[in-house]
Every structure is written in C-alpha cells, then in structure tokens.
N, C-alpha and C positions, 0 to 999 in steps of 0.2 A: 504494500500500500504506500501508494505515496503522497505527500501531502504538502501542500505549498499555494501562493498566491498565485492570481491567474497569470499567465505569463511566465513561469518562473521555468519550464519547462517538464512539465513532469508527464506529459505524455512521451516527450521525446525522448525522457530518461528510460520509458517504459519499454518501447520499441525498440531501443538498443539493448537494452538488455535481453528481452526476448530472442531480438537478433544473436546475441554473445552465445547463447544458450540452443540455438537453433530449434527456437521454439515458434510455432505461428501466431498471429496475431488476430483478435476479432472484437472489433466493435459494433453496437446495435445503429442505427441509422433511423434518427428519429424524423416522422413526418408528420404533417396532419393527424392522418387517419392512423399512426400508430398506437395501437390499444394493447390492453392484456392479450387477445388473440396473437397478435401480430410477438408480442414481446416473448410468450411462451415457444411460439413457430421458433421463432431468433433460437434463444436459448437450445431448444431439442434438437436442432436440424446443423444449429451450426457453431455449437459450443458442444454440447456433452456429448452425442454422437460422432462427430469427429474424435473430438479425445478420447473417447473409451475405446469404438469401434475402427474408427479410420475411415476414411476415404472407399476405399477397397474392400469392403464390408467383409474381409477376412481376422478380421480382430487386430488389426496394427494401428494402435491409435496413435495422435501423436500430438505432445505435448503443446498447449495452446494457453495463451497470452491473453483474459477476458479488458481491456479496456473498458471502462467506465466511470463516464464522472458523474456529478450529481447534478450536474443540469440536466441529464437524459432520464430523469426520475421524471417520470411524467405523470403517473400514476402511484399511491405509497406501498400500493400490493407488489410494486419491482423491490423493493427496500425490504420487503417482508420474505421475499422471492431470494433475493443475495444473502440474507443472512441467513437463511435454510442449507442454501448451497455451501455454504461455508461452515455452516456446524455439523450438519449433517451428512452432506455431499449430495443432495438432491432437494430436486421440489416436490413437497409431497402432487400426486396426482400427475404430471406431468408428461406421464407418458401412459397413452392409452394401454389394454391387454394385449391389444396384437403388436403392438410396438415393442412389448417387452418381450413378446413371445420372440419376435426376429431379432432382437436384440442379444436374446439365450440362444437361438440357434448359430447366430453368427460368432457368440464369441465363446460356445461347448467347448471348445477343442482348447483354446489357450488357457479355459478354465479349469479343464482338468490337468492339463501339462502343469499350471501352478499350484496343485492339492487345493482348489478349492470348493470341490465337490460337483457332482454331478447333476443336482438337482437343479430346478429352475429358480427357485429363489435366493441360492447358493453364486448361482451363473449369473444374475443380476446384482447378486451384493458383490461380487467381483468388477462386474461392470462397473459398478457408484465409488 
C-alpha cells in the first residue's frame, strides 16, 4: 500500500515495482455506467481469474499488480469488497456455481500435485 499526496507518484512507484517483480498490472476503468455489476465482472474476469487460473485456463496463474485509488470508490460496497479480498482472499458470492465448478476443473491437477486434496471445495480453497 502506498500512501502519499496526489502527485507525489505512487502509482508510478507501483508499476515499477510490479515491473521489478515481473508481475502484471490491472486497474478498474471507471465510467458513467460503472456499477457493482460492472465492478464484480472487473474483479472475477480480470483480477482473480487470471491470478489463480491464468490466461491459458491450465492453472498457471500469474502474479498480478491490483491498482486502486480511492477516487475509483464509486460505490462503499467496493470498500467492503477490498477489505474481504484482503482478509479473507475473496468476495463472498462472487463467483456463480458453475464458475467455481470450471474453476475446480481447470485447476484439479495443480491441486493435487500441491497435496491439496481432491475434493471441490479443497480445489477452490487452493484456488483463493
């Protein structure tokens, strides 16, 4: 977390670091019509899905950079949404049954190879 006046650079600090790290980067892109729908899409599709799963939906995820400032609080259920992600490591609900179903499919194999059991709620709490 970084914290500073506007201007002082702390997104730039953020992006290099990421960079250092060979980590990617993603920030949400707020609009008008950007709502909880749109914020949750953001989140599943192109923050936790990538990093858990990967790209290549064979379970290589890859480590990912969330940007966010608090001008992009647009709504206080995102505030409620980040400090979920960050105690817990998910949003609760966030991902429909069939989402999590392809989610345990795709990442069985790296779950087992890490002892973390076989099961489907075992293959998801590996995923989170």
């Amino acid at each position: 977390m970084l914290v500073g006046v506007g201007g002082s650079g702390r997104r730039s600090m953020a992006k290099l670091a990421a960079s250092i790290q060979a980590m990617g980067t993603f920030s949400i892109e707020i609009s008008k019509s950007y709502r909880e729908k749109e914020w949750h899409d953001d989140i599943r599709e192109n923050l936790l899905k990538p990093a858990g799963i990967g790209n290549d939906g064979k379970g290589n995820g890859k480590p990912i950079c969330f940007l966010f400032s608090d001008t992009q609080l647009v709504k206080e259920s995102f505030l409620e949404d980040i400090n979920n992600l960050l105690n817990s490591g998910e949003i609760p609900n966030l991902f429909p049954p069939e989402d999590k179903v392809a989610i345990c499919d795709d990442l069985g194999s790296k779950a087992r190879e890490a002892g973390a059991g076989d099961s489907r709620d075992a293959i998801y709490a590996f995923f989170v």
